[in-house]
N, C-alpha and C positions, 0 to 999 in steps of 0.2 A: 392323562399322561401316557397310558398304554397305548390308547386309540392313535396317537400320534406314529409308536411303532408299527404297528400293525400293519405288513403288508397288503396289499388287496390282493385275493384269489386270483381272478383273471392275470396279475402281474405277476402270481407265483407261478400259475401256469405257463407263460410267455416265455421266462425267464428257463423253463423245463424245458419248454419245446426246443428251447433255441441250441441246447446240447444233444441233442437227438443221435448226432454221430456219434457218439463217444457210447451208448447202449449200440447200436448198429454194427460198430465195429468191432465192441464184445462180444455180440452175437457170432459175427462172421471168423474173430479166431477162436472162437468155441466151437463152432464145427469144423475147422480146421485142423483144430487139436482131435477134436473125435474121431474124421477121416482116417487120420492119421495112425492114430492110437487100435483104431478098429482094423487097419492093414497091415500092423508089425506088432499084435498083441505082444508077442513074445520080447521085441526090442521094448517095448512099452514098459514091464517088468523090469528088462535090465535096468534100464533110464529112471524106474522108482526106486531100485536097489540103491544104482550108486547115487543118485540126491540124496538119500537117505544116508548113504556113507559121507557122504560130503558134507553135509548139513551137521552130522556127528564131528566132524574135522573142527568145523568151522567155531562150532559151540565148545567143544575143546580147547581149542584158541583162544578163544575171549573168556573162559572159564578161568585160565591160565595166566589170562593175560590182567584181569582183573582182580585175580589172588594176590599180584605182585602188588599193583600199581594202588591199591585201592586202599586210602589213608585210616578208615575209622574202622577196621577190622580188629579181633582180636587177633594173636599167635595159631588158635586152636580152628579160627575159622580159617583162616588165609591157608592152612594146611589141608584140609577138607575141600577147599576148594579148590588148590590146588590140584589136590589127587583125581576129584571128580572131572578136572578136565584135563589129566592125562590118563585118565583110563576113557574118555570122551572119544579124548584123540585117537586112543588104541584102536578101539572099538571101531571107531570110522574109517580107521585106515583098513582093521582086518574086512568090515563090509566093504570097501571099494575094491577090495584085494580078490574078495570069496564072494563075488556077488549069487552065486547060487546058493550058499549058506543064509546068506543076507535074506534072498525072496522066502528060505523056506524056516527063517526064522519068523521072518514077516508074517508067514503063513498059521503059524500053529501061534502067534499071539495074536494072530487076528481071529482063528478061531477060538480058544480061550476067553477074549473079550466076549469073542458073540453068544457063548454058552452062558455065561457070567451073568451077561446082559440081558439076554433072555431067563434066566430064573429069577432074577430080580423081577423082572415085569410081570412075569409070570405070578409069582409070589403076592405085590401089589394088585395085581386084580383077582387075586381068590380072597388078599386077607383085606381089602377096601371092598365094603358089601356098598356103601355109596358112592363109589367111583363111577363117573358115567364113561361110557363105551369097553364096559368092565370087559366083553364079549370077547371086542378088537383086539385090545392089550393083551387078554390070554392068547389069546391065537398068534399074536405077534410074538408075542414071548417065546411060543412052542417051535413057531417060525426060524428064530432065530437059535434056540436052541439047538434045533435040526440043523442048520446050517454049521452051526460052528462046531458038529460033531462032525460032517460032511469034509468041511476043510480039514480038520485034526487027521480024518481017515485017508483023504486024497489031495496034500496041498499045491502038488504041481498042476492037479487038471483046475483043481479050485482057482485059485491063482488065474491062470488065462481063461476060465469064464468070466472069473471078476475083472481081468480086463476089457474083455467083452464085453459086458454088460456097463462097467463102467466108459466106455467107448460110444457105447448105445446112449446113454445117458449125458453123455456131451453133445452130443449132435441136439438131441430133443431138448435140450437147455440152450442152445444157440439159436435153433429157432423160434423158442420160447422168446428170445430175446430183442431177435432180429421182430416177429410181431409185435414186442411193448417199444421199440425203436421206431415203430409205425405209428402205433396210437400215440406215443410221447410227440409226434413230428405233426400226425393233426391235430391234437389239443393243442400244442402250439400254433399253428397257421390260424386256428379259429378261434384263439384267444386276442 
């Protein structure tokens, strides 16, 4: 009964290769995007601010909109939910309003996170004496702990390294891509 489903490999492959554009063209506006991101770091920021306020807007909205309309709620939820998404909405409007507030709010909970995050890891590989790459994990931990004291200290210059870097880091995933957009298009031709 199964053996009936079972596609054959060579036909799974065939079947991969034959979309090969669709990885290739991810590749190429992924470095597009990094180009891009890598020559207006600082517009790059702005353009995360306000999505980031927009997206507050947006979820606001539907917060709002679905306290109303939404049939099997109680009184006590439909009000909570309501509020959650007009302080959504506030919230969003005041980052699309203050986007310099917005990036350097960005910034110090991004660092926050990273100090966080790093004593957690940190903490796991001193108190897991079986953890394997117990080594890594410390060092990443201390890693990132450093970092996210780094950004708390400096979050405007933090901020456009981390576009920077994150700019660098599109470009090398597009190309990563555009190469598996190549091997997917020969296992396809010789499948």
């Amino acid at each position: 009964m199964l053996a009936g489903t079972r596609a054959d490999p060579a036909d799974m492959i065939a079947r991969v290769g034959r979309h090969w554009g669709w990885v290739l063209a991810f590749g190429i506006i992924t470095i597009a995007v990094g180009i891009a991101a890598l020559a207006w770091p600082g517009r790059t920021l702005v353009v995360v601010a306000v999505l980031f306020g927009i997206q507050l807007i947006v979820m606001g909205i539907f917060r709002f909109a679905s306290a109303i309309a939404a049939d099997d709620m109680t009184g006590g939820n439909r009000i909570l939910l309501a509020l959650l998404g007009v302080l959504s909405l506030i919230i969003g409007l005041y980052a699309v309003r203050h986007v310099l507030v917005t990036l350097l709010a960005l910034a110090v909970l991004l660092g926050i996170f990273w100090i966080v995050s790093g004593a957690v890891e940190l903490f796991m590989a001193l108190s897991h004496l079986e953890m394997r790459h117990r080594g890594w994990n410390a060092v990443m931990g201390v890693i990132s702990v450093l970092a996210g004291i780094v950004v708390l200290a400096y979050p405007g210059i933090s901020l456009l390294v981390l576009a920077v870097v994150l700019s660098v880091w599109l470009v090398v995933l597009g190309v990563m891509q555009i190469s598996i957009a190549v091997r997917i298009r020969a296992l396809g031709a010789s499948a």
